[in-house]
C-alpha positions in Angstrom: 28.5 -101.6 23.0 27.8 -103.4 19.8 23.9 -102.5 19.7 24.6 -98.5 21.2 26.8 -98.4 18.2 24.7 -100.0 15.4 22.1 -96.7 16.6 24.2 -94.1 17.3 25.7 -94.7 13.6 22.4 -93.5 12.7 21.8 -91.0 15.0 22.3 -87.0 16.0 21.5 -84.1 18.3 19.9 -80.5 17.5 18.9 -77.5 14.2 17.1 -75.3 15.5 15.1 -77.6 18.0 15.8 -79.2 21.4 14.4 -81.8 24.1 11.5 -81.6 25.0 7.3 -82.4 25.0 6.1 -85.3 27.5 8.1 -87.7 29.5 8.3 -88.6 33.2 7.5 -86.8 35.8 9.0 -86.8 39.4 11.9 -84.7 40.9 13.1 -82.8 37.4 15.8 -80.9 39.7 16.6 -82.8 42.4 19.7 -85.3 43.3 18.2 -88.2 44.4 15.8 -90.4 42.5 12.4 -91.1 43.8 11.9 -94.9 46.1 11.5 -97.7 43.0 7.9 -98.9 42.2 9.2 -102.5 41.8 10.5 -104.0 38.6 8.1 -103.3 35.8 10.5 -104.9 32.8 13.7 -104.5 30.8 14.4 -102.5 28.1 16.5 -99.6 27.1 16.6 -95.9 26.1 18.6 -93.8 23.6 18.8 -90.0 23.6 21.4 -86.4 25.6 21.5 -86.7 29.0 19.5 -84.3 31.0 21.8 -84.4 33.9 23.2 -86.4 36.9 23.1 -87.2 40.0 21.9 -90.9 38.8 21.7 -90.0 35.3 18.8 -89.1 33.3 17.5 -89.7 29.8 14.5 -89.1 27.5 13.0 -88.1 31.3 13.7 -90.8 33.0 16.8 -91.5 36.3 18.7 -94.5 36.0 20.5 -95.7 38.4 23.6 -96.3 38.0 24.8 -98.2 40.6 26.5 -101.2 39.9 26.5 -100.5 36.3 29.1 -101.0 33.2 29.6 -97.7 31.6 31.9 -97.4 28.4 33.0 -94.2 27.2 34.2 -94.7 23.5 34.9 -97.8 23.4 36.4 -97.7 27.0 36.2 -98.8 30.6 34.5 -95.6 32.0 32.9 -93.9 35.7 29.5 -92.0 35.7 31.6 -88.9 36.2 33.1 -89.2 32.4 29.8 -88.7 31.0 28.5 -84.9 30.9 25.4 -83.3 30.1 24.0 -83.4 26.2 26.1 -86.2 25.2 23.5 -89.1 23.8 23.9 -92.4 25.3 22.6 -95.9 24.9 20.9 -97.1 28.5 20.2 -101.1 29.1 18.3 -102.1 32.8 15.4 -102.1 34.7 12.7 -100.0 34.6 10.6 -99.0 37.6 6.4 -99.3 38.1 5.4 -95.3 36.1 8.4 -95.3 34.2 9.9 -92.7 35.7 12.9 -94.3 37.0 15.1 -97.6 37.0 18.3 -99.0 37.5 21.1 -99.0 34.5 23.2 -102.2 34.0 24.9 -101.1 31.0 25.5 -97.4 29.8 27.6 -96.2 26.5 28.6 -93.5 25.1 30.6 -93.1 21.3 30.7 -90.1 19.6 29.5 -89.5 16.3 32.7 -87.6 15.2 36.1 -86.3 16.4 38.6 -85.0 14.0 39.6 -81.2 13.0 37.0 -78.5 12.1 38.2 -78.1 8.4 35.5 -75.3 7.6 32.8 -72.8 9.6 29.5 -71.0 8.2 28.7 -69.0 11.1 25.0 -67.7 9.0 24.5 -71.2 8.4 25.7 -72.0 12.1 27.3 -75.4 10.7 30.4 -76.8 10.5 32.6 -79.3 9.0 34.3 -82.3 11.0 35.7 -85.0 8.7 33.8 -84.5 6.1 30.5 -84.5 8.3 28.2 -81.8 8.4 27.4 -80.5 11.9 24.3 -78.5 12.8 24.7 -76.2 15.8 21.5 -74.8 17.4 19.8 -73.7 20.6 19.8 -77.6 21.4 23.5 -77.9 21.3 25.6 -77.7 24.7 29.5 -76.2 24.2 31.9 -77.8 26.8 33.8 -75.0 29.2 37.2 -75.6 27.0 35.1 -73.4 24.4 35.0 -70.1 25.0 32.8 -68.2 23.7 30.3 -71.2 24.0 29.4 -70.7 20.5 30.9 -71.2 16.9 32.4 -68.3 17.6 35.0 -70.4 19.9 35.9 -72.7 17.9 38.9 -71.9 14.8 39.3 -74.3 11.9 42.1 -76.9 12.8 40.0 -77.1 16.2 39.8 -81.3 17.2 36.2 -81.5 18.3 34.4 -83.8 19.4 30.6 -84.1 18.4 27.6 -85.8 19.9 24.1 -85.8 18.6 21.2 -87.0 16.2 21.8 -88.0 13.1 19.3 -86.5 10.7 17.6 -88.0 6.9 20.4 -86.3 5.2 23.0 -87.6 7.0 24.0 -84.2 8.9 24.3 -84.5 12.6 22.4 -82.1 14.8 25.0 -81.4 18.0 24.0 -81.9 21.8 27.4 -81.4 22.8 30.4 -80.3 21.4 34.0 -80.2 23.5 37.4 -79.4 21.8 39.8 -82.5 22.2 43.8 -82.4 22.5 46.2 -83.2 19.7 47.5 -86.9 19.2 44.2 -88.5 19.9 42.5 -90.9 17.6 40.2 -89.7 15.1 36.6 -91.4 14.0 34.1 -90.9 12.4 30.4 -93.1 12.3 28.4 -93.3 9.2 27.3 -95.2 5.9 29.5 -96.9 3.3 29.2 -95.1 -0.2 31.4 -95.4 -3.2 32.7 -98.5 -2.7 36.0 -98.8 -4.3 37.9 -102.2 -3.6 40.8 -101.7 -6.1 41.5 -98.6 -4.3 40.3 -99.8 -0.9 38.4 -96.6 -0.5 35.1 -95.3 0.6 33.4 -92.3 1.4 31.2 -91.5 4.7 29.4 -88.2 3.6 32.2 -85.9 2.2 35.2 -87.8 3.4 36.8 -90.1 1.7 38.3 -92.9 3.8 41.3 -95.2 2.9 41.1 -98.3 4.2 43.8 -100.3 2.7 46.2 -100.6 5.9 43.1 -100.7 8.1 42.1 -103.7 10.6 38.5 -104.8 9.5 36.2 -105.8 12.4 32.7 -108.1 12.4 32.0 -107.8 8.5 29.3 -110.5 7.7 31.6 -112.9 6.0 34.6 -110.7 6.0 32.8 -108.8 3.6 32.6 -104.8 2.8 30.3 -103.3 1.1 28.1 -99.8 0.2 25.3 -99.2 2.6 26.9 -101.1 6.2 27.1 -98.8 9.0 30.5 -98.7 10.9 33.2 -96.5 12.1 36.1 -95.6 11.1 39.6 -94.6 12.6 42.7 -92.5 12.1 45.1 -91.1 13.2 45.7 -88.9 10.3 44.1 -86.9 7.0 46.5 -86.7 4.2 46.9 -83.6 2.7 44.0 -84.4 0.4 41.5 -84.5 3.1 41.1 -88.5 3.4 41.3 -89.8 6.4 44.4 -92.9 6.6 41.9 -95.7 8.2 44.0 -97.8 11.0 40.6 -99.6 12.1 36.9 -100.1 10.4 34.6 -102.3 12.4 31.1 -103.0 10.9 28.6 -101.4 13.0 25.0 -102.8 11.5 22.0 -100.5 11.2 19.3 -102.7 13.5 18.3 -102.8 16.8 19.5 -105.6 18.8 17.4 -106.8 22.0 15.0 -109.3 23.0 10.9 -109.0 21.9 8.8 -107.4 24.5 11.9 -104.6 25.6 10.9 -101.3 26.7 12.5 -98.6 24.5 12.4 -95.1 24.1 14.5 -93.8 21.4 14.8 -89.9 20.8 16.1 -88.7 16.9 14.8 -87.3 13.5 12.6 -88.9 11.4 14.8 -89.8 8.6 12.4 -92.2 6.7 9.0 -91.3 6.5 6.2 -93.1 4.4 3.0 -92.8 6.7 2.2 -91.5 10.2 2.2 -96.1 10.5 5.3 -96.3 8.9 8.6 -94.1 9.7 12.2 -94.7 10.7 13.8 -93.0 13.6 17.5 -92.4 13.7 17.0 -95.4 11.4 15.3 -97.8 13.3 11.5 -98.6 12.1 8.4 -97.4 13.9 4.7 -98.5 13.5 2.2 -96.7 15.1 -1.6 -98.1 15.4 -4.5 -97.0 16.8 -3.7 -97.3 20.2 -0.8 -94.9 19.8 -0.8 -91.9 21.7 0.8 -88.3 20.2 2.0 -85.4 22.6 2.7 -82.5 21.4 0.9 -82.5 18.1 -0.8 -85.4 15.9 0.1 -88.0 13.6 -0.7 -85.4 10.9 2.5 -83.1 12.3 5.0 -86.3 11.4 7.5 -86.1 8.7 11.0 -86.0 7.5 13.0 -84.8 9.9 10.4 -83.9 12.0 12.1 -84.6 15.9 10.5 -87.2 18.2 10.9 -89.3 21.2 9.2 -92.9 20.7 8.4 -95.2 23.1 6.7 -98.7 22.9 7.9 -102.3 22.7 10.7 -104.1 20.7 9.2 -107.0 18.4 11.1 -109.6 16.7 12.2 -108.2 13.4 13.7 -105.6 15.5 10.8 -103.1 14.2 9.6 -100.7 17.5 5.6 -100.9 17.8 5.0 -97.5 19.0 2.6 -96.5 22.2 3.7 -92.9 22.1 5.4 -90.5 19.9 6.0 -87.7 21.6 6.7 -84.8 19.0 9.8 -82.4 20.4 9.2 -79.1 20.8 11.4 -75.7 18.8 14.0 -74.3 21.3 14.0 -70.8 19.7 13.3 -68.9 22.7 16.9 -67.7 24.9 17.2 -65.3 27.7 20.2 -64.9 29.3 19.7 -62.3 32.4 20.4 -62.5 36.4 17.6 -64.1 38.0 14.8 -62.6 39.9 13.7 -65.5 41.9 13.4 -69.4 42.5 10.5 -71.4 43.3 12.3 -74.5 43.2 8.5 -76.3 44.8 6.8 -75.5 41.8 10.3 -76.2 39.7 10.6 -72.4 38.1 12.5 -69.4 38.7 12.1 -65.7 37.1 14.0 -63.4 35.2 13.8 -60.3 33.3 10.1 -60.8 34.7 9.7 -64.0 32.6 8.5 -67.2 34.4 11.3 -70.5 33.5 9.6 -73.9 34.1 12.4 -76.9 34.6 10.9 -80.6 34.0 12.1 -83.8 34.0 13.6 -83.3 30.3 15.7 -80.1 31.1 19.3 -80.3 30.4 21.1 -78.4 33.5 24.9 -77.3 33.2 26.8 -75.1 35.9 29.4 -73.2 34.0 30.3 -70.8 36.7 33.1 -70.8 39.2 30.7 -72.8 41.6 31.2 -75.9 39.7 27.8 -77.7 40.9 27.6 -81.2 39.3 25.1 -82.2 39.3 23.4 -78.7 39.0 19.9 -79.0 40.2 17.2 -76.1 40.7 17.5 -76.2 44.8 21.3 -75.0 43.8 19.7 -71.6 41.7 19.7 -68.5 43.9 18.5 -65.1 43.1 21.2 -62.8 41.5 22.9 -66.1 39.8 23.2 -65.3 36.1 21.6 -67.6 33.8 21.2 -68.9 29.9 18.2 -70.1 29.5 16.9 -71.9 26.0 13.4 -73.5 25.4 9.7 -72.4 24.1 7.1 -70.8 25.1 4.6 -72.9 26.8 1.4 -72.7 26.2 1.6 -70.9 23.7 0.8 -67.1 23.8 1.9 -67.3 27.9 4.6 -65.6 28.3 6.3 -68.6 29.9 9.4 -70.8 28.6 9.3 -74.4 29.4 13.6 -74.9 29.7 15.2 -77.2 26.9 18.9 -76.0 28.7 19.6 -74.0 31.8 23.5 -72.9 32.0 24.6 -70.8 35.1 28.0 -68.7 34.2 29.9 -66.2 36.0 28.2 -62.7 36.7 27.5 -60.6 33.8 25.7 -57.5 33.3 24.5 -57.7 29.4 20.9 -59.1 29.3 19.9 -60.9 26.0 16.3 -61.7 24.9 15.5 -64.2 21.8 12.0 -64.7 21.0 9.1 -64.0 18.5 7.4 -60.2 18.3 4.5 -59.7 19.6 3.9 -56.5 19.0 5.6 -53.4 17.5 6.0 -49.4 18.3 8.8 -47.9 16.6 11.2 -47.3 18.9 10.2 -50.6 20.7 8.8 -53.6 20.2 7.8 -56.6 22.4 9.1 -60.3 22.7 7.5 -62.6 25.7 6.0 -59.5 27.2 9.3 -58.0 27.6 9.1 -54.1 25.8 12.8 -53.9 24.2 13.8 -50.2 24.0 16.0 -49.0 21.1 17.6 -45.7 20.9 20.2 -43.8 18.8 23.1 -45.7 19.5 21.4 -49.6 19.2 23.0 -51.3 16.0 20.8 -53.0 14.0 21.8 -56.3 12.3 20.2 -58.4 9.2 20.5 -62.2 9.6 23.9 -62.2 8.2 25.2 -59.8 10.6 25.0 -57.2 8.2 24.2 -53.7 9.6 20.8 -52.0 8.6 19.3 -49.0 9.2 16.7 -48.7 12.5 14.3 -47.5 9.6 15.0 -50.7 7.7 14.8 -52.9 10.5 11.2 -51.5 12.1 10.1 -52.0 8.3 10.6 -55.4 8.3 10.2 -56.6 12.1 6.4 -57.8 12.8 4.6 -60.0 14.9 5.7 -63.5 14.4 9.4 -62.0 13.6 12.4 -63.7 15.3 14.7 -61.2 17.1 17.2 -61.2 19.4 18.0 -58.1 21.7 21.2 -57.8 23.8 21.1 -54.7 26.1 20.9 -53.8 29.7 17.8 -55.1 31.9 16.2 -51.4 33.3 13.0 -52.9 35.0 11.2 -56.2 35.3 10.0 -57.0 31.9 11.8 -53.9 29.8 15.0 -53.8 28.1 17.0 -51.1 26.7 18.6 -52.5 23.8 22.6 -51.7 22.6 21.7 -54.0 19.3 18.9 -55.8 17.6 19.3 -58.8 15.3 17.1 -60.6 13.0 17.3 -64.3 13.5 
């Protein structure tokens, strides 16, 4: 738990940007993992799961069988985990590194407390004192309905998982609302030191830690820059959280030379393309590094990236691929047309949906599947679907999240113009209609004027239409939105 902890301190999960890029291959919607290769070596893997049915990270299906799985600090089953939260995975990995077998599996939060504040234009809000960055990456639990900022109220207790970005803000994978009377925590780095006072801050909150329990402290010692976490169980009516516990996390990897690892966060210390931190830990990269989906040149502060490579000795990660993540600003939320769950894609509003290995899939209908897997997706189920499109200039979306929910009618397209014909325009090759009665929104929300808004929109603009679905691949549009 110790060395999960000392990362996910550092780390958080997604901005505008989800999983995505390279990875392993194999069965990216089926249940059962694919016969073992034999034992290739140890290692482990940080990053959200994908999804279950064994469960899978950064692309790869571990085994769980056998394994010890905490759950926040906790004893824990596979079937406490869910789907975007980022864990730390220890075990055996398989010849192709595709799969393996999990001896160890954790899971901490980064924060759970009250939402003191929300900035839905900003889509960010405020959990003890941390700032948290909702975007197309971030999966809502079913207790919040809608599965947007717009479920959550201030006095909300959330819980957040994610990656931890170079200022400190976490980037959500999952958020679920949490009931009164349980502990609250918080992970982060000491600042502000005050040990007349007992008191440090954490980002914006201050924490009192003068009738707290102090845990693993190098020589009973606290001081400004240690990683740890802290809990509560209350906030005074000044906003500082009343510390019953703080237990010194460290900000290194822990592990043996020679350990496979695969690690997916920000960049939040960047000198060279050689020389980078990730979620914290260091990176090199050398000549023998390979890039996916860009070049070295692409690298920088909080730039996203999966690394993989080798553990050495001063706990520093030699890199032998960075795979750079790709944007999930594409959504389309429609009934679907068809399934080729073969080829792992489906169709709909005429758009093709490709599902790999890195695909986070969540059933939030009545049907309840768990694990959801493409051979569960039928025509007519309704679907949200977030990713990219890939290549680019397709027409295609390679999945970051696929959600089934209950039946709806209203169709919803995000995406960048391609091209533009007052009264319509084009996103993925999708004409979206407008008429008289579409309202017309600014990024704020605001209303504008059609005129205003076909004024402004151009190729390369991102929009979002919500409307009714009158053909494959056309849209008649009940409003517009610039994003």
């Amino acid at each position: 738990m110790k060395t999960f902890a000392r990362l996910l301190a550092c780390m958080i999960p997604l901005v505008a940007s989800g999983c995505g890029g390279g990875g392993g291959s194999g069965d990216p919607g089926g249940a059962n993992p694919p016969p073992s290769g034999g034992i290739v070596r140890t290692g482990f893997a940080i990053g959200p799961i994908a999804n279950f049915g064994s469960v899978i990270v950064n692309g790869v299906r571990y085994s769980t069988t056998g394994a010890t799985i905490t759950v926040d600090d906790s004893p824990g089953v596979e079937s406490d985990l869910r789907v975007g939260q980022v864990v730390r995975i220890s075990g055996e990995l398989d010849v192709g590194l595709t799969t393996g077998t999990a001896s160890q599996v954790s899971f901490d939060d980064n924060v759970e407390g009250p939402v003191q504040s929300i900035d839905a234009v900003a889509g960010t809000l405020m959990v003890l004192g941390q700032t948290v960055r909702v975007g197309a990456g971030t999966s809502f639990d079913d207790n919040i309905q809608p599965a947007s900022l717009a479920g959550l109220i201030v006095g909300d207790i959330v819980e957040v998982s994610g990656l931890v970005m170079a200022d400190g803000s976490i980037d959500a994978t999952r958020i679920e609302k949490k009931p009164a009377g349980e502990l609250f925590e918080v992970h982060g780095t000491i600042a502000g030191l005050d040990t007349v006072s007992r008191r440090f801050n954490l980002n914006a909150l201050v924490v009192d830690y003068s009738g707290a329990q102090l845990d693993d402290f190098p020589g009973g010692q606290i001081s400004n820059g240690q990683q740890v976490e802290a809990k509560g169980a209350a906030v005074d009516a000044n906003g500082v959280l009343v510390a019953t516990r703080v237990e010194f996390e460290g900000s290194t990897v822990t592990g043996a030379a020679g350990d496979h690892v695969e690690i997916e966060g920000f960049i939040t210390r960047f000198v060279l393309a050689q020389d980078f931190d990730v979620s914290g830990v260091p990176v090199t990269t050398g000549a023998a590094t390979v890039f996916e989906g860009g070049t070295a040149a692409d690298l920088g502060l909080n730039v996203k990236v999966e690394v993989e490579g080798s553990l050495t000795a001063s706990g520093t990660i030699a890199a032998s691929k960075v795979d750079i993540r790709r944007a999930t600003a594409v959504r389309v939320t429609a009934i679907v047309d068809s399934v080729d769950s073969a080829a792992n894609s489906l169709d709909l509003l005429g758009i093709t949906v490709r599902i790999d290995t890195l695909t986070r899939l969540e059933d939030k209908s009545a049907a309840d599947v768990d694990p959801l897997t493409i051979n569960a997706l039928n025509a007519g189920d309704y679907l949200e679907v977030r990713g990219s499109e890939l290549p680019a200039g397709s027409g295609d979306i390679l999945a970051t999240i696929v959600e089934r929910d209950d039946a709806d009618i209203e169709t919803i397209l995000q995406g960048f113009v391609s091209a533009v014909a007052d009264p319509s325009f084009t996103i993925l090759g999708v004409t979206i209609t407008t008429t008289g009665a579409t309202q017309f929104r600014d990024t704020d929300d605001s209303a504008i004027s059609a005129a205003e808004f076909f004024s402004r929109v151009a190729a390369g603009t991102l929009v979002k239409a919500k409307g009714l679905e009158t053909s494959a691949m056309a849209l008649t549009a009940d409003e517009v939105e610039f994003e």
